[in-house]
C-alpha positions as CSV (number, residue, x, y, z in Angstrom):
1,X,97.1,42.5,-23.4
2,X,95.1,44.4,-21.0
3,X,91.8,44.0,-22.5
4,X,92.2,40.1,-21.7
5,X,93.8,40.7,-17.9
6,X,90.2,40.0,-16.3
7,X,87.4,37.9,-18.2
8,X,89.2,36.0,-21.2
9,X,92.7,35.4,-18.8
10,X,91.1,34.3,-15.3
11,X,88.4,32.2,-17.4
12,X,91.1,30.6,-19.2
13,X,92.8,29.8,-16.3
14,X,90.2,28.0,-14.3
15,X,88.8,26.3,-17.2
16,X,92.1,24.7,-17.9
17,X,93.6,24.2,-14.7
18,X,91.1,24.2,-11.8
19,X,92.1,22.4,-8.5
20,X,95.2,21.3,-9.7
21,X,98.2,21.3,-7.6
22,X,100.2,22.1,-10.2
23,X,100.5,21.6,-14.3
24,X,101.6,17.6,-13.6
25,X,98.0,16.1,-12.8
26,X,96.9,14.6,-15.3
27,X,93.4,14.8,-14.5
28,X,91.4,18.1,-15.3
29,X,88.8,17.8,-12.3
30,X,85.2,19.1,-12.3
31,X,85.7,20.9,-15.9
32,X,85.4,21.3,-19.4
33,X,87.5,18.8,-20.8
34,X,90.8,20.3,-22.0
35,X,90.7,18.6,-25.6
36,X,87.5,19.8,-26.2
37,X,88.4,23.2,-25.3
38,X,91.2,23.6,-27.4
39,X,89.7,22.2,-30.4
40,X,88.7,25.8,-31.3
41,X,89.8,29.1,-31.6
42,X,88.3,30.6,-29.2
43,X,89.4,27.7,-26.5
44,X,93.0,28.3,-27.8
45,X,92.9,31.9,-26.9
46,X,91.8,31.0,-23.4
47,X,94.4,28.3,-23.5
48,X,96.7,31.2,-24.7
49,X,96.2,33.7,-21.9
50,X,95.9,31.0,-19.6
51,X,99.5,30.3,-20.4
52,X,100.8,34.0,-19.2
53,X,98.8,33.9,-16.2
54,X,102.0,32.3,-13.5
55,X,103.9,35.4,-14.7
56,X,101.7,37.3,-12.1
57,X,102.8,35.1,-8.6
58,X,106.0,34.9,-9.8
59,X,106.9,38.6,-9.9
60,X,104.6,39.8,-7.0
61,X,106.8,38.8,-4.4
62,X,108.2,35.5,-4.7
63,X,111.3,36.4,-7.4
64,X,111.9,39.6,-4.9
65,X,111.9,37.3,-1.5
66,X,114.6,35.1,-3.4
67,X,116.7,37.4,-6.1
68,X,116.5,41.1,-4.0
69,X,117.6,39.5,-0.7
70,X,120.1,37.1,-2.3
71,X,122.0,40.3,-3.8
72,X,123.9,43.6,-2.1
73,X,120.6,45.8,-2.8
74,X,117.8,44.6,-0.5
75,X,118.0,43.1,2.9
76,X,114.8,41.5,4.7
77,X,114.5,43.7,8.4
78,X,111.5,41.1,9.2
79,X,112.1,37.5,9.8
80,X,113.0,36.3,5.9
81,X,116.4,35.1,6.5
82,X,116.3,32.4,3.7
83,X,117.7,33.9,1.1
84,X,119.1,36.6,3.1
85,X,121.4,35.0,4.2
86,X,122.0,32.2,1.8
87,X,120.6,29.3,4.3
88,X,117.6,28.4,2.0
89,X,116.4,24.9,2.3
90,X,114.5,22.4,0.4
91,X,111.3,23.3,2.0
92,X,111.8,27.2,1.4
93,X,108.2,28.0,0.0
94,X,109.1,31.0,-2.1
95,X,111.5,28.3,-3.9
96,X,109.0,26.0,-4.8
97,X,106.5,28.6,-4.9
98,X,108.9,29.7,-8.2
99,X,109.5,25.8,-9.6
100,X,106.0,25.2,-9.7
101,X,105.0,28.5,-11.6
102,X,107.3,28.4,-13.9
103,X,106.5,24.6,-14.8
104,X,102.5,25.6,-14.6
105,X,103.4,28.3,-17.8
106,X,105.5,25.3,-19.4
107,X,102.7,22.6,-19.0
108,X,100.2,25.3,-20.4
109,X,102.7,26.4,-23.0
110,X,103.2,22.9,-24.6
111,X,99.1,21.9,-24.4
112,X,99.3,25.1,-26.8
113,X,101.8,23.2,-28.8
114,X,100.7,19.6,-29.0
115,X,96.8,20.8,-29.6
116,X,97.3,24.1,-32.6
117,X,97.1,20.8,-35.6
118,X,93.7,20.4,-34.1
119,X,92.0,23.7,-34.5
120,X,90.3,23.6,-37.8
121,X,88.3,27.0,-37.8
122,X,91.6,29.8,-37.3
123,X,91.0,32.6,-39.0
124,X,93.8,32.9,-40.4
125,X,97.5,30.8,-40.6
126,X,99.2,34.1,-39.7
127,X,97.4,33.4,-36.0
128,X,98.0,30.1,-35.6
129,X,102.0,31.4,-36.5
130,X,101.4,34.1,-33.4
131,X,100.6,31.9,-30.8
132,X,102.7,29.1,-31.7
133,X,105.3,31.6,-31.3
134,X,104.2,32.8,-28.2
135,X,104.1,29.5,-26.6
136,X,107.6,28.5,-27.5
137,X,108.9,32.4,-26.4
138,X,107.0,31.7,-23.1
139,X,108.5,28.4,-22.4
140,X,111.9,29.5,-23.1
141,X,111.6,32.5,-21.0
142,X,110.2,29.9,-17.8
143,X,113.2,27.3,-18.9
144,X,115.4,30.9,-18.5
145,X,114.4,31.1,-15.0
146,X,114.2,27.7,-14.1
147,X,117.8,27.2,-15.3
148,X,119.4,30.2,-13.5
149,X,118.5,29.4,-10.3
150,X,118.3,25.6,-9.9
151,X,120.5,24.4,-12.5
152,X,119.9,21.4,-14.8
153,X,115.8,21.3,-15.0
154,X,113.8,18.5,-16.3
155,X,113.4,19.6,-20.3
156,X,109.5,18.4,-20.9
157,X,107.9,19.8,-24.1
158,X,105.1,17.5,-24.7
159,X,101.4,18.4,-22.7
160,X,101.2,15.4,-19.6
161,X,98.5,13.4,-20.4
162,X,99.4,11.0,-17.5
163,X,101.4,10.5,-14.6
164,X,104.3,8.8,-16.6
165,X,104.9,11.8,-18.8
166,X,105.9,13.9,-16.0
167,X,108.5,11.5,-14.8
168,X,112.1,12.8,-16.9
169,X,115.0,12.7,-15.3
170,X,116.9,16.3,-14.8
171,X,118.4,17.9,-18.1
172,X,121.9,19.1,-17.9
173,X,122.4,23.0,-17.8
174,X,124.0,22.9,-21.3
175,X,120.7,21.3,-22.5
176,X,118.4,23.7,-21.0
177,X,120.2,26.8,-22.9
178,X,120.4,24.5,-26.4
179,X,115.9,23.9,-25.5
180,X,115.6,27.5,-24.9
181,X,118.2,29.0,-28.0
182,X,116.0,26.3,-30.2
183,X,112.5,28.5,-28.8
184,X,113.7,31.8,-28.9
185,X,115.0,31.0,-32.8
186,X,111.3,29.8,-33.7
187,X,109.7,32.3,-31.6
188,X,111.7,35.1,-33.7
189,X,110.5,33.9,-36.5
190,X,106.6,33.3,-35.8
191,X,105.9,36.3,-33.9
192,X,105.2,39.8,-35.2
193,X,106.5,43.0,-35.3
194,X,103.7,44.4,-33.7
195,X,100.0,43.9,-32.7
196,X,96.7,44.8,-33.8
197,X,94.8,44.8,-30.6
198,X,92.0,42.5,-32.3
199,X,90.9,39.2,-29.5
200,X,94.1,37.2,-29.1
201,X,96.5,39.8,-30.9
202,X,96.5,42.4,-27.9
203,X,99.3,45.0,-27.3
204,X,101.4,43.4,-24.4
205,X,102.3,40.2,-25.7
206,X,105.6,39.1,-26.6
207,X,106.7,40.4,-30.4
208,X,109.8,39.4,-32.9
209,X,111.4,41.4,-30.8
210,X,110.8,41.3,-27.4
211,X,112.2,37.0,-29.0
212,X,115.4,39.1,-30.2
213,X,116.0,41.4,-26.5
214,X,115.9,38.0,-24.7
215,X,117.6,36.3,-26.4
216,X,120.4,39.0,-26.6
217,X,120.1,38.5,-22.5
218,X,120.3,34.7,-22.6
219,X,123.5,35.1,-24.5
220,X,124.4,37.7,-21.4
221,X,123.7,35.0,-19.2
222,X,126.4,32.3,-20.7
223,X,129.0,34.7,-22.1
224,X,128.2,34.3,-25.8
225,X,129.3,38.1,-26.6
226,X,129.0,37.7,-30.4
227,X,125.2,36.5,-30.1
228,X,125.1,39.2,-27.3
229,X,125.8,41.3,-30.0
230,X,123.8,40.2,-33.2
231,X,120.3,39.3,-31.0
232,X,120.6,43.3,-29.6
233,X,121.3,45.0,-33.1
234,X,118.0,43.6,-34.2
235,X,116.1,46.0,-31.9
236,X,118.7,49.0,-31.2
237,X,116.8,51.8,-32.6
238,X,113.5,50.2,-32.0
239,X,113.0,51.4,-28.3
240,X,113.2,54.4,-26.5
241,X,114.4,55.8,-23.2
242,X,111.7,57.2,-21.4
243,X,111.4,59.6,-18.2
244,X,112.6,57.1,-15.8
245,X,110.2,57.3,-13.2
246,X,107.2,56.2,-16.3
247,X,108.8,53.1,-16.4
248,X,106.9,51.5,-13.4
249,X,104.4,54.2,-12.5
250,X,101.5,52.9,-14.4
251,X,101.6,55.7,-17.4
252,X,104.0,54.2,-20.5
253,X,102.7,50.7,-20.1
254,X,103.3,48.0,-22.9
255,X,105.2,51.5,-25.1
256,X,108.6,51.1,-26.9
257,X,110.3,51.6,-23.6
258,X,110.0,47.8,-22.6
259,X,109.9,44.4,-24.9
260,X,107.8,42.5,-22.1
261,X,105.9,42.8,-18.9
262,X,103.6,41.4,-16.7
263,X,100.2,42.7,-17.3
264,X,98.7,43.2,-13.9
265,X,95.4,45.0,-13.3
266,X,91.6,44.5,-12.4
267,X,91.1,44.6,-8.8
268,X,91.7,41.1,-7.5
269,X,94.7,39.9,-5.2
270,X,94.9,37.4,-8.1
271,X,95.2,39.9,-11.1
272,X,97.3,43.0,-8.7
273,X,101.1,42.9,-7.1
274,X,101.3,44.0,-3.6
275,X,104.8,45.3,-4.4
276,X,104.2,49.2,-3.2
277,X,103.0,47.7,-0.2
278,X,106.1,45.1,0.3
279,X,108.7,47.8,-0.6
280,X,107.0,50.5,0.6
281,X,106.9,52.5,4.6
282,X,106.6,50.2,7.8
283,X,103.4,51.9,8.4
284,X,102.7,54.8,5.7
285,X,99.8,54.5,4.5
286,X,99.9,50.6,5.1
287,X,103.4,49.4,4.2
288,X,105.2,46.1,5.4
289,X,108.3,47.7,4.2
290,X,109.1,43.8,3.7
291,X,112.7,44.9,1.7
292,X,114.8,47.6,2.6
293,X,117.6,49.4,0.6
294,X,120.9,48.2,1.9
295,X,123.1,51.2,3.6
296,X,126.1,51.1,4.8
297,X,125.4,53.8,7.3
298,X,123.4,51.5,9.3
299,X,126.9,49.3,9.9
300,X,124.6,46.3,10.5
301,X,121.7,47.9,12.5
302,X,118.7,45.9,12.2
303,X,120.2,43.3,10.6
304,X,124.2,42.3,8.9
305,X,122.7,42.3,5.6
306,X,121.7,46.0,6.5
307,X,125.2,47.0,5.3
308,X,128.4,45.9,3.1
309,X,128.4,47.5,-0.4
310,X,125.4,49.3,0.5
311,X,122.7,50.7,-2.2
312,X,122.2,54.1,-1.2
313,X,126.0,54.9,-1.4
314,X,126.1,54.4,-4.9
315,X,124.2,58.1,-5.5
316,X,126.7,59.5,-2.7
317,X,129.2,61.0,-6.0
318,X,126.2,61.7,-8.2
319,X,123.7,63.7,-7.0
320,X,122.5,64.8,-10.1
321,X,121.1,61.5,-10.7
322,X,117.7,61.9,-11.4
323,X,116.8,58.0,-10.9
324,X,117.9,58.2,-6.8
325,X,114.6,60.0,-6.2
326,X,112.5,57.1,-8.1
327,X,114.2,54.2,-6.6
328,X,114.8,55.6,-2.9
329,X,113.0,57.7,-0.4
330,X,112.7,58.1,2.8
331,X,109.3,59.9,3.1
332,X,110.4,61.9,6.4
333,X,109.4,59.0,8.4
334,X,111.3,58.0,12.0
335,X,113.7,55.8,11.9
336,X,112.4,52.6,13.4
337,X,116.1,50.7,13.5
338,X,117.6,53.7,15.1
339,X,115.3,56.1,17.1
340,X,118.1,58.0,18.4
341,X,118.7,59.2,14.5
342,X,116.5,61.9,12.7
343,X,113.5,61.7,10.8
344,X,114.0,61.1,7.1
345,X,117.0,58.8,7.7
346,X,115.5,55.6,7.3
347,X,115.5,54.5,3.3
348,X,112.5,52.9,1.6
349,X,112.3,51.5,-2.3
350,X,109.8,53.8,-3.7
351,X,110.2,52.3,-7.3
352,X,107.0,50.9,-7.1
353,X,105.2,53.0,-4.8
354,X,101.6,53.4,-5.7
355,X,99.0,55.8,-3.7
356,X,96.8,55.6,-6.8
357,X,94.8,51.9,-6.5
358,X,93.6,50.7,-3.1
359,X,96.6,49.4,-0.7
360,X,98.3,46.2,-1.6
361,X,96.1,46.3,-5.1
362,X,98.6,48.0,-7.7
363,X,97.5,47.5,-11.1
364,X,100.7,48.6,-12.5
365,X,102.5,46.1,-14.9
366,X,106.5,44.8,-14.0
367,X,108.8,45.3,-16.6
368,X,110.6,42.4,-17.4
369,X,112.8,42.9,-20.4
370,X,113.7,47.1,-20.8
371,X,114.7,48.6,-23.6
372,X,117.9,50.2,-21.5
373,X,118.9,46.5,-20.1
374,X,119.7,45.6,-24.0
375,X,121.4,48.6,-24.3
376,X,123.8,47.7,-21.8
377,X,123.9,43.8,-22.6
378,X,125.5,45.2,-25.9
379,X,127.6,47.9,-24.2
380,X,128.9,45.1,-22.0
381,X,129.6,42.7,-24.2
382,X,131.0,44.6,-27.1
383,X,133.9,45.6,-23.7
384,X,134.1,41.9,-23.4
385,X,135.4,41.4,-26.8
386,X,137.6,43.4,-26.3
387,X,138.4,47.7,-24.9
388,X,138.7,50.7,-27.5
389,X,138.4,54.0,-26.9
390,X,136.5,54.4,-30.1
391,X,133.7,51.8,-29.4
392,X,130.3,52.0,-29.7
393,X,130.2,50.9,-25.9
394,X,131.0,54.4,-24.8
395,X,127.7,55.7,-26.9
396,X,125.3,52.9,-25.6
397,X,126.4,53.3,-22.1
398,X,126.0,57.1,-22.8
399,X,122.4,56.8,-23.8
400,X,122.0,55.6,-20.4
401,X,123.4,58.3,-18.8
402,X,121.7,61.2,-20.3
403,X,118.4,60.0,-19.6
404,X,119.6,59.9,-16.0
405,X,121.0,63.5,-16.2
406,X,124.6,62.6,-16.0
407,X,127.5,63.8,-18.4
408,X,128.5,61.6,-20.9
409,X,131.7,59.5,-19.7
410,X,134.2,59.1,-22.0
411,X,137.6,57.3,-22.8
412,X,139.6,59.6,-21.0
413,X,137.9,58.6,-17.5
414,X,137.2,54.6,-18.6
415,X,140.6,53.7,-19.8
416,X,141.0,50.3,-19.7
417,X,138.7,47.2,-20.3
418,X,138.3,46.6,-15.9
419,X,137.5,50.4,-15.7
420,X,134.6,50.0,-18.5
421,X,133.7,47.1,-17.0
422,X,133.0,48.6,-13.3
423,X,131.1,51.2,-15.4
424,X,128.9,48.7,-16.7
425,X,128.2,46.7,-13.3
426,X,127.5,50.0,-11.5
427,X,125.1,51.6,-14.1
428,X,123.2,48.0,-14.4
429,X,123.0,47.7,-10.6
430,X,121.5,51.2,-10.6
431,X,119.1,51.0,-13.6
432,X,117.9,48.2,-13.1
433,X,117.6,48.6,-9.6
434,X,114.9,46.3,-7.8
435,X,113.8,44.9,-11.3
436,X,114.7,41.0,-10.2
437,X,117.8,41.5,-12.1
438,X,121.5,41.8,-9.6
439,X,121.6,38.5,-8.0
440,X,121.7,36.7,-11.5
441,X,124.2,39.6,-12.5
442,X,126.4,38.6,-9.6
443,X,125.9,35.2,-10.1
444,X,127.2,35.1,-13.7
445,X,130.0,37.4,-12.9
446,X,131.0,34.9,-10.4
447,X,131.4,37.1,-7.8
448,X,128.2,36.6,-5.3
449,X,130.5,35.2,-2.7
450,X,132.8,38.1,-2.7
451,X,130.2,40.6,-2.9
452,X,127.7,38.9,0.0
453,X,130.4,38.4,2.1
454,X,130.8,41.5,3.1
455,X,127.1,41.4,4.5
456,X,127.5,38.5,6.4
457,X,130.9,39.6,8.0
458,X,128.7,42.0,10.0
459,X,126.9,38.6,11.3
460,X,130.4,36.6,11.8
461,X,128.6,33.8,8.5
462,X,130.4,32.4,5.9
463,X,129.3,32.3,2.5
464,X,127.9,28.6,1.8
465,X,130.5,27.6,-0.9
466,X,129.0,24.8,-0.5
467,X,126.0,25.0,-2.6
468,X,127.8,26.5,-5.5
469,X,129.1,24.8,-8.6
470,X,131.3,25.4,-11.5
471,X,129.3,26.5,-14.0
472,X,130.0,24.3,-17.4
473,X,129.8,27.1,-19.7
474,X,131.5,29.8,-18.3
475,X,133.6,28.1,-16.1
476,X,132.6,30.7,-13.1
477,X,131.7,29.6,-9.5
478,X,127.3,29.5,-10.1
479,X,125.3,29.3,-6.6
480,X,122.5,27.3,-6.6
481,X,119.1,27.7,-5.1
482,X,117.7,24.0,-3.5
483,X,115.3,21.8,-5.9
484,X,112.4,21.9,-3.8
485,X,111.8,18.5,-1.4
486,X,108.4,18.1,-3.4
487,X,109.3,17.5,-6.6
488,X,111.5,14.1,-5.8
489,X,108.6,12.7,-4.6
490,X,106.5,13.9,-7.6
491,X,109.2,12.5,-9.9
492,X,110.9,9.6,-9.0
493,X,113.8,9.6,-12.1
494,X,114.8,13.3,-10.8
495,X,118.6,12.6,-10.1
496,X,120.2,14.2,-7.4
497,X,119.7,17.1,-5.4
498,X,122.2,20.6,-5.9
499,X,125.3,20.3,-3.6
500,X,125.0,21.4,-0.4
501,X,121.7,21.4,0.5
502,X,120.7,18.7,3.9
């Protein structure tokens, strides 16, 4: 989809949506009108690309600030306590920065929806298929996010014509996961296998199976290890491990190794991430360094979420990791929390390091669903069901591995179902490292108290069971992230706010 990143996407984006505060307003000011535009072809494919276009502030910062800091990998040095330390409010921008994105993709996927009848001159049925299916993948995959962090969302799947048809009261959590099973099953179906790079069929978008990986990880999410199961055998054996570092370096983009990612590139602020500049050195070249790698050996230097299950210990009895030297470095730099220590002990994220584009301009794409994440969703959830020596969890969790360098692991050193299980929360934390992925891990283990309390120890804090809930699927304590202030006065048949929050 990289042919459509600059002209056909930011067109489509300002022709639907220009000056609106977000996808509710009704009113499509100082353009072409929307139902004209999408009486075509060619105005559904800039309706189309449109519709991808929130994945690119999302996952530039905002998910980072909320899900990195929220877990034991990152900690914020600089002043972004918020989700740092679990005291995130209402008015938290990065919050609402992520509710209002990830309803902008929903409003633009169901204009999509309510509008392909009316398109008399597609070329074909088979394209009209393709990005119906590519809307209803897209809203399930924003309904996916939505759900995980606030809980029960308003379900709206019709295009808001008017005020009133933005006013819904909020869904419960079971409905959200029934709306988004409901996409994913027609999204699996109208997509393709593949591609074939003609004008609104680009490499990059969202296949039959990048439908199956996501669901397979929606099934993850609420403990459905049979579906877990199924959803991953359909595209086992259709992706590869690559050299780990080519993941997020710019040079496998869109290949087998991944099932989705944002397409970033051009050389806007609007089209780039600034995540090699966020993650990156305090000053080298131009670093904020905004996130840090937690280590313990800083015993709460700099900050108590410096420390307490730290990140860089996990490589301490595996040197021969190969993916340590992707994800952390430490460039030789001073150590700006401790002076008195050495140069070269200070730890950086350079997953996403990039000295190739211009400072704070990285083209590279962010992977969203990998190839090795489904291989472990199955791993996992095959233990679930139950621990064998002889299961196919041992070879999936292998594959892993081996691309990292490591020996195989076998029964012998895994032998019970806990034991495999540790495996399995170590190797995700470490390969998926960074990637927006460990909070909601902790979360749906139910153990984000017991893990962040160990970071907050350092500060004398208690974890804010306050804002947590039982979650009604799995049953496991579920923290919530505040419904931002905004949106009860945008829509007055809301409900309630999460527990907790002032």
């Amino acid at each position: 989809m990289k042919l459509s990143k600059l002209t056909i996407l930011i067109v489509g984006v300002l022709l639907i949506f220009p000056g609106c505060s977000d996808f509710l307003e009704p009113q499509m000011k100082g353009s072409t009108d929307l139902q004209q535009l999408i009486s075509s072809q060619q105005g559904m494919l800039t309706a189309v690309n449109g519709m991808y276009k929130p994945l690119q502030p999302i996952y530039k910062g905002n998910m980072q600030l909320v899900l990195e800091l929220a877990s034991d990998d990152g900690w914020a040095w600089r002043n972004a306590p918020e989700a740092d330390l679990f005291i995130a409010e209402q008015d938290y921008t990065n919050v609402a920065t992520i509710w209002q994105q990830n309803y902008l993709g929903i409003g633009r996927a169901n204009v999509i929806l309510d509008n392909l009848d009316h398109v008399t001159d597609f070329d074909s049925e088979q394209l009209k298929q393709h990005y119906e299916g590519q809307a209803k993948f897209m809203r399930a995959f924003y309904y996916f996010n939505l759900v995980r962090l606030y809980g029960g969302v308003p379900v709206i799947l019709q295009q808001i014509k008017q005020a009133e048809d933005a006013q819904a009261p909020r869904a419960s959590i079971e409905e959200v996961y029934a709306q988004i099973e409901k996409d994913l099953d027609d999204a699996e179906r109208l997509l393709p296998a593949e591609y074939n790079n003609s004008a609104g069929s680009e490499t990059g978008r969202p296949t039959s199976s990048a439908a199956s990986a996501l669901k397979a990880l929606v099934y993850l999410e609420i403990e459905e290890w049979d579906k877990v199961i199924t959803s991953a055998d359909k595209v086992i054996g259709k992706g590869v491990l690559i050299d780990y570092a080519n993941n997020f370096n710019g040079t496998a983009e869109n290949g087998k190794q991944a099932f989705f990612e944002v397409q970033y590139g051009g050389v806007t602020t609007a089209t780039t991430t600034n995540l090699s500049t966020s993650f990156s050195p305090q000053v080298f070249p131009s670093g904020s360094a905004m996130i840090l790698p937690t280590d313990d050996n800083l015993n709460g230097q700099g900050g108590g979420p410096s420390s307490g299950g730290g990140f860089v210990q996990l490589f301490d009895d595996r040197p021969d990791d190969k993916r340590k030297d992707v994800i952390l470095q430490t460039y030789g730099l001073a150590n700006f929390l401790e002076p008195d220590q050495p140069d070269g002990t200070l730890y950086y994220v350079n997953k996403y390091y990039n000295t190739v584009d211009p400072a704070g301009l990285s083209t590279w794409n962010f992977p969203l669903i990998r190839y090795a994440e489904i291989l472990l969703a199955k791993a996992e959830a095959l233990n679930e069901k139950g621990y064998s020596a002889s299961s196919d969890a041992f070879q999936l969790i292998n594959q892993i591995r081996e691309n990292s360098g490591l020996e195989v692991i076998t029964a012998t050193q895994l032998t019970t179902q806990e034991e495999f299980r540790n495996e399995i929360i170590r190797e995700r934390r470490i390969e998926l490292a960074f990637e927006c992925k460990r909070y909601f891990d902790l979360n749906r283990w139910g153990i984000v108290e017991e893990v962040i309390q160990k970071q907050l120890d350092y500060m004398n804090l208690k974890f804010p069971k306050s804002k947590m809930i039982t979650h009604p699927i799995t049953g496991k304590p579920y923290y919530l992230y505040p419904i931002p202030a905004t949106e009860f006065v945008n829509n007055a048949k809301l409900g309630e706010q999460n527990p907790g929050y002032k």
